[in-house]
C-alpha positions in Angstrom: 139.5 -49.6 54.6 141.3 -52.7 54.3 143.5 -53.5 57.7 147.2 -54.9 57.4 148.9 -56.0 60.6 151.7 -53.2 61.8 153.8 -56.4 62.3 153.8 -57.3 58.1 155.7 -54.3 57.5 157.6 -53.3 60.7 158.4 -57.1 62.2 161.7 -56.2 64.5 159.4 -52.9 65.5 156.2 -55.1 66.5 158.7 -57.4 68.1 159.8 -54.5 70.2 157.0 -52.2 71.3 153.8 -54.2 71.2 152.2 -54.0 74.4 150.9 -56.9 76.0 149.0 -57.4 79.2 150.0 -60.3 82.0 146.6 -61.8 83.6 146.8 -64.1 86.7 143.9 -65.1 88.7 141.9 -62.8 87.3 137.8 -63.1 88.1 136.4 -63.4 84.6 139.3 -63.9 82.1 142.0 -67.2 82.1 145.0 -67.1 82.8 147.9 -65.7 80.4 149.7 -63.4 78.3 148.1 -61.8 75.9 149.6 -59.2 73.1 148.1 -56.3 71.8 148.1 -56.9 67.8 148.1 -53.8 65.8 146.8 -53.1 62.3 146.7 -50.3 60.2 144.4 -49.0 57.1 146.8 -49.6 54.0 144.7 -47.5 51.4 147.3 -44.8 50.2 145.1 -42.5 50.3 143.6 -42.8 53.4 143.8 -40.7 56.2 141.2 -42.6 59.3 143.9 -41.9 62.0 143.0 -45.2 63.7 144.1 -48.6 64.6 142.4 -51.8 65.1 144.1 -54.1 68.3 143.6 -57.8 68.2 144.0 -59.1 71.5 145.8 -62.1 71.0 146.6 -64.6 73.5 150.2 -66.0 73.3 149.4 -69.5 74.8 147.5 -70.8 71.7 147.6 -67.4 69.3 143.8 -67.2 69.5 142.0 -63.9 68.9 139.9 -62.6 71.9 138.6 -59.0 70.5 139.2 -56.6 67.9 139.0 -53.0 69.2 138.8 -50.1 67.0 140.7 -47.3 68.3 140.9 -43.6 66.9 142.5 -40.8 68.7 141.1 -37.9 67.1 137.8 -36.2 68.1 134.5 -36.5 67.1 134.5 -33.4 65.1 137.9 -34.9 63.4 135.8 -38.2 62.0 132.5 -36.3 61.2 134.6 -34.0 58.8 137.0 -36.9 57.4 133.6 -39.0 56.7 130.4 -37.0 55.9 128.5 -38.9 58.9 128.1 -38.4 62.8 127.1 -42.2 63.2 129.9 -43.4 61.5 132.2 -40.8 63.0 131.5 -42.3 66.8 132.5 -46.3 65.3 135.7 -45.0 63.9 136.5 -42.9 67.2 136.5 -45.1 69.7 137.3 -47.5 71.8 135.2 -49.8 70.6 134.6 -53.2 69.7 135.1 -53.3 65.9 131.7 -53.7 64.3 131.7 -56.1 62.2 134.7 -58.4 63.3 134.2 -61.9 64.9 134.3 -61.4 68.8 135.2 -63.5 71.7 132.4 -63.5 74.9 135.4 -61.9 76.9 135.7 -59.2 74.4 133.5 -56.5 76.4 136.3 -57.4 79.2 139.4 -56.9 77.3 137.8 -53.6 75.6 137.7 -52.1 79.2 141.5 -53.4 80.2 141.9 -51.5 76.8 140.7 -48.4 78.2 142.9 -48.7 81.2 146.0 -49.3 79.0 145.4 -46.0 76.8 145.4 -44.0 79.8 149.1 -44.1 79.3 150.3 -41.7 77.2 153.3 -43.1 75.9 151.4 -46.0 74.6 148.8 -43.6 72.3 152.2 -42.1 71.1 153.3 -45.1 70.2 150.0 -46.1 68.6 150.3 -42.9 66.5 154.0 -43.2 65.3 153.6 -46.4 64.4 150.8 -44.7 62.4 152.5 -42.6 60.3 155.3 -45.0 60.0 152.8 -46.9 58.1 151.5 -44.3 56.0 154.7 -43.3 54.9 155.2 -46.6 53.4 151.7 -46.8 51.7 152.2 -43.5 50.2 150.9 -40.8 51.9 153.9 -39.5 53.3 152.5 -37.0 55.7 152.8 -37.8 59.0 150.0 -36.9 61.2 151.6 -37.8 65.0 152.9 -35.6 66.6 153.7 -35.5 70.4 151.8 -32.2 71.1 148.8 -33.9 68.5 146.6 -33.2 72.0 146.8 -29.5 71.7 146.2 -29.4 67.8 142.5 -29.3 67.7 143.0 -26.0 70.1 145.5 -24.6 67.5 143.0 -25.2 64.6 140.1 -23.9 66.6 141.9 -20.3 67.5 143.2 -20.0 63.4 139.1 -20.9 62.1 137.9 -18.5 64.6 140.4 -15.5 64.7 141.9 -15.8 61.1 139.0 -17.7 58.9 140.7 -20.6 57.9 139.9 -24.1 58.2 143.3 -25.5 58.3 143.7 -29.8 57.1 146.3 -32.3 56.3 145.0 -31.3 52.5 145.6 -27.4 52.4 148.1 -26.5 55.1 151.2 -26.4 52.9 149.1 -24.2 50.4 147.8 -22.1 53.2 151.5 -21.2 54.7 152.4 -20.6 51.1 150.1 -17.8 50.4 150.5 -16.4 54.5 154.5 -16.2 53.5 153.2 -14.2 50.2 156.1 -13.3 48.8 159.1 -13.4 47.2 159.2 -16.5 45.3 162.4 -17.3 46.3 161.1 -17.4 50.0 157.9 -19.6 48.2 160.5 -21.6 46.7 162.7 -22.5 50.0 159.9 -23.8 51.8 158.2 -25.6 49.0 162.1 -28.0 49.1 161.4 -27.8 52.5 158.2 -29.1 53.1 159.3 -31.5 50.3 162.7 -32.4 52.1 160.9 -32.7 55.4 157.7 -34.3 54.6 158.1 -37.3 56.8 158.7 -35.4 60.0 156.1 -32.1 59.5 152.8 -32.4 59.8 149.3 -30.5 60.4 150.4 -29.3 63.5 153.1 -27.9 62.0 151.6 -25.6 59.9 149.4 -24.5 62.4 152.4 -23.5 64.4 153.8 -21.8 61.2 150.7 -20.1 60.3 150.3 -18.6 63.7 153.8 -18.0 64.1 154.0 -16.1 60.5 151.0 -14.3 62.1 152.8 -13.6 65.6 155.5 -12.0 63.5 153.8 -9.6 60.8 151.5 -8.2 64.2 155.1 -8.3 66.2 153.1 -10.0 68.8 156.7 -10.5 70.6 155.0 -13.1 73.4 152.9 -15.5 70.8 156.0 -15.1 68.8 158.4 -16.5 71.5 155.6 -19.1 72.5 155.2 -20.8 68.6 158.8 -20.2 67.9 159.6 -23.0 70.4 157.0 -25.0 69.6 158.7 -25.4 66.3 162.1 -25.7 67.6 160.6 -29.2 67.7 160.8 -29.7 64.3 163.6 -28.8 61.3 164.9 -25.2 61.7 164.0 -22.8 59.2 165.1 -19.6 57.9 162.0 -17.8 58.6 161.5 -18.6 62.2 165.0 -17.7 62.9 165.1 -14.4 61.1 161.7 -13.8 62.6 162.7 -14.3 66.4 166.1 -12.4 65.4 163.9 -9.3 64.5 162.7 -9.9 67.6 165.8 -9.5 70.0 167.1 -6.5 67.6 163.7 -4.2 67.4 161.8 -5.2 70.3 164.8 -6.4 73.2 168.4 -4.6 72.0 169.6 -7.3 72.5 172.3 -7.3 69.6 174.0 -10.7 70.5 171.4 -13.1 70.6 169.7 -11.3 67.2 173.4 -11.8 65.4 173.2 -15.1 66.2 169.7 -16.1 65.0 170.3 -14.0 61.6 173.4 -16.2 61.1 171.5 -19.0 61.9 168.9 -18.3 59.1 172.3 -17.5 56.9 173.0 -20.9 57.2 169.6 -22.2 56.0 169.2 -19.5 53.3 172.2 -17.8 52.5 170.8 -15.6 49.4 168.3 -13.6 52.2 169.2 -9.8 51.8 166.7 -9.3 54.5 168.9 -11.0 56.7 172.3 -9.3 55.4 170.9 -5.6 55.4 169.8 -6.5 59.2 173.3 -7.4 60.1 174.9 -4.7 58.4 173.1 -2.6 60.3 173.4 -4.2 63.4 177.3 -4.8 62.6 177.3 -0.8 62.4 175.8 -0.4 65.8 178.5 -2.9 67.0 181.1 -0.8 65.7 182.4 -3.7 63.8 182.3 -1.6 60.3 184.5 -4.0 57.8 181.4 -6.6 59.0 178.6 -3.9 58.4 180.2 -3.3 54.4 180.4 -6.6 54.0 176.9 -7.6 54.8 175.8 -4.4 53.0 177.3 -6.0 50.1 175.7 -9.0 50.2 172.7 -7.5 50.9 173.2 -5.9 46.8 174.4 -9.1 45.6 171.6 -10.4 46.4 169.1 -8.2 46.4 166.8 -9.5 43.7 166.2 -11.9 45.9 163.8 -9.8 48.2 160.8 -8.2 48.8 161.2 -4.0 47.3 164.3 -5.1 45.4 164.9 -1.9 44.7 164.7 -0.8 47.6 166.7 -2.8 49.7 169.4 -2.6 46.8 169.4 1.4 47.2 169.3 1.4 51.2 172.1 -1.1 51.1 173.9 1.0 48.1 173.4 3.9 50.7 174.7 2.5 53.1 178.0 1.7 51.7 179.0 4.6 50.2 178.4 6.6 53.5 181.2 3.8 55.4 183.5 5.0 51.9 183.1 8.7 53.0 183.1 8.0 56.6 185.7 5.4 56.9 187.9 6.0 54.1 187.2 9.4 52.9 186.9 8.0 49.1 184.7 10.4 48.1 184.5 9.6 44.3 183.4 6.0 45.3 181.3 7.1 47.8 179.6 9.7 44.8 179.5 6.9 42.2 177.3 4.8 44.9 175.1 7.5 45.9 174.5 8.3 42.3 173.5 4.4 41.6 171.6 4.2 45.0 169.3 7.0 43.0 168.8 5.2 40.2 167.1 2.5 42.2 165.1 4.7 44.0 165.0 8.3 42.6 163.4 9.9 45.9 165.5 8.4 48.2 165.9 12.2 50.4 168.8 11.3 52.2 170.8 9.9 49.2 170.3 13.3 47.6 171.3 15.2 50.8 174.4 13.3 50.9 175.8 13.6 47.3 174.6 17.7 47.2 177.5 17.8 50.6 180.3 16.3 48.4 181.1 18.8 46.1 181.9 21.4 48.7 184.0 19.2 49.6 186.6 19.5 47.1 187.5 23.2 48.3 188.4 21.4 51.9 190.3 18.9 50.4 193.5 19.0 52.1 192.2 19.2 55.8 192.8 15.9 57.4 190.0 15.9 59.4 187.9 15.6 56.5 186.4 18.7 57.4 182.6 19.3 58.4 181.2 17.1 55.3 182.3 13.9 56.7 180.5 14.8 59.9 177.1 16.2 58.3 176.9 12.6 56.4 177.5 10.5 59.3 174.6 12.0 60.4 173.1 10.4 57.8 174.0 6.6 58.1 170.5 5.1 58.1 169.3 4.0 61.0 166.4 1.8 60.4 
């Protein structure tokens, strides 16, 4: 695991945010200012989630220490390397085994401890990470500013789903959780591939249990992981799922219009998502919207899960707003009869077209008559 200063590759970056420690009087240590070198594993295939800091004393750029620092857990290292011994020299801190050390290196190890007590500083530690992987080739970042809180995330998916989630398998494993259609297999494959800088484990942890929050409808898990991932890219799933949400679980029409046209505009083709708002356009009142969602929702039908299905519900569904709204009874029959062909049992399709030829007697009465009001009844409703 061969160790490349952070500052080779990322010199204005080093410049910038190494962190360096001011000593004055102290009891044990001279005098001075002394910088926190970092350097980074530059195998490409390497995953050790570590760093190793030179403590490096400005006044005559001599090397004090070399700590080895890794931020994961035990477990983490004993599963990346095979061995518990091992696993404890590549956690850390510690004083890098086999490096050339200084006699104040126990000293500056503890004033190491100190300094990672701060947060922002780890978070620095690990985005410089991953900045350096993505340049050695393995392009999946690993930090991640909730990174604390993954382990718990992997621990409740192993024990309540039986899956061992890792930076090797996670794409895979949200590929086969989503399941189906391809074209839903295919818009997150370009997005993990668009986005592979920025997501990470995490992330598909969050996925995972938020595709899980959603098929149980477990509405408060699914609020809870849907803004976890609001910190990362927006996708068509997560938005259509939490839109679900505020239309079959809240009412709340508003807010679920605006997450399905959210999704929309990450994956336009999604007949899910255009059934959903014709329907929900319906229920607004707003019919010319409803048809023209319902449309869509054909066009693209092939698209979706039960294509024939959605393509007859959504067939349905516009040749009742023909009867209804328009009273063009011949279209409305033609789309009734195609809805049919699509799904041949479909009870209220045949109810409908069996009411239409009575209507011809009435067809002078400018009400429409008593058919228009029998198939009303039958606009779908879920």
């Amino acid at each position: 695991m061969p160790m490349e200063p952070f500052c080779s590759k990322f010199e204005k970056t080093a410049c910038d945010e190494t962190r360096t420690v001011k000593l004055f009087k102290h009891d044990k240590l001279p005098d001075g200012t002394y910088a926190f070198a970092e350097s980074y594993c530059n195998e490409i295939d390497c995953d050790c989630r570590r760093v190793y800091i030179n403590v490096i004393s400005e006044k005559n750029i001599e090397c004090f220490a070399t700590i080895n620092y890794g931020w994961e857990s035990i477990k983490f290292y004993k599963r990346w390397i095979g061995d518990k011994k091992m696993a404890r020299d590549l956690q850390g801190p510690i004083l890098a085994p086999g490096q050339i050390q200084s006699k104040y290196a126990p000293l500056f190890l503890d004033i190491f401890k100190e300094v990672i007590q701060d947060k922002k500083y780890v978070d620095r530690l690990k985005k410089h990470y991953s900045m350096v992987r993505e340049v050695t080739g393995n392009k999946k970042s690993s930090y991640s500013p909730q990174s604390k809180t993954l382990q718990k995330y992997l621990r409740e998916i192993e024990k309540e789903y039986d899956f061992i989630l890792s930076e090797d398998n996670y794409e895979q494993i949200i590929l086969e959780e989503l399941d189906s259609p391809e074209s839903l297999l295919n818009y997150f494959k370009d997005y993990m591939k668009i986005n592979q800088h920025v997501i990470s484990l995490e992330w598909g942890a969050l996925m995972f249990l938020c595709i899980v929050a959603y098929d149980d409808m477990d509405v408060s898990n699914l609020e809870k992981y849907y803004k976890l991932l609001k910190n990362y890219p927006p996708n068509s799933y997560i938005e259509y799922a939490i839109g679900e949400m505020y239309f079959r679980y809240y009412g709340d029409f508003f807010k679920a219009r605006d997450k399905f046209e959210v999704s929309l505009t990450l994956r336009q083709d999604d007949p899910h998502v255009h059934y959903e708002l014709g329907f929900l356009y319906y229920l607004l009142g707003i019919f010319h919207k409803s048809r023209e969602h319902y449309e869509k929702a054909v066009f693209y039908s092939k698209y979706g899960n039960c294509y024939s299905e959605i393509k007859a519900r959504s067939l349905y569904n516009i040749a009742v707003s023909k009867i209804n709204m328009e009273q063009n009874y011949e279209e409305g029959k033609k789309l009734l009869k195609e809805a049919l062909v699509f799904r041949p049992d479909y009870p209220e399709a045949k109810e409908a077209l069996s009411k239409l030829p009575g209507f011809r007697e009435e067809k002078n009465n400018k009400s429409g008559g008593s058919i228009v009001n029998e198939i009303r009844q039958l606009f779908r409703k879920d």
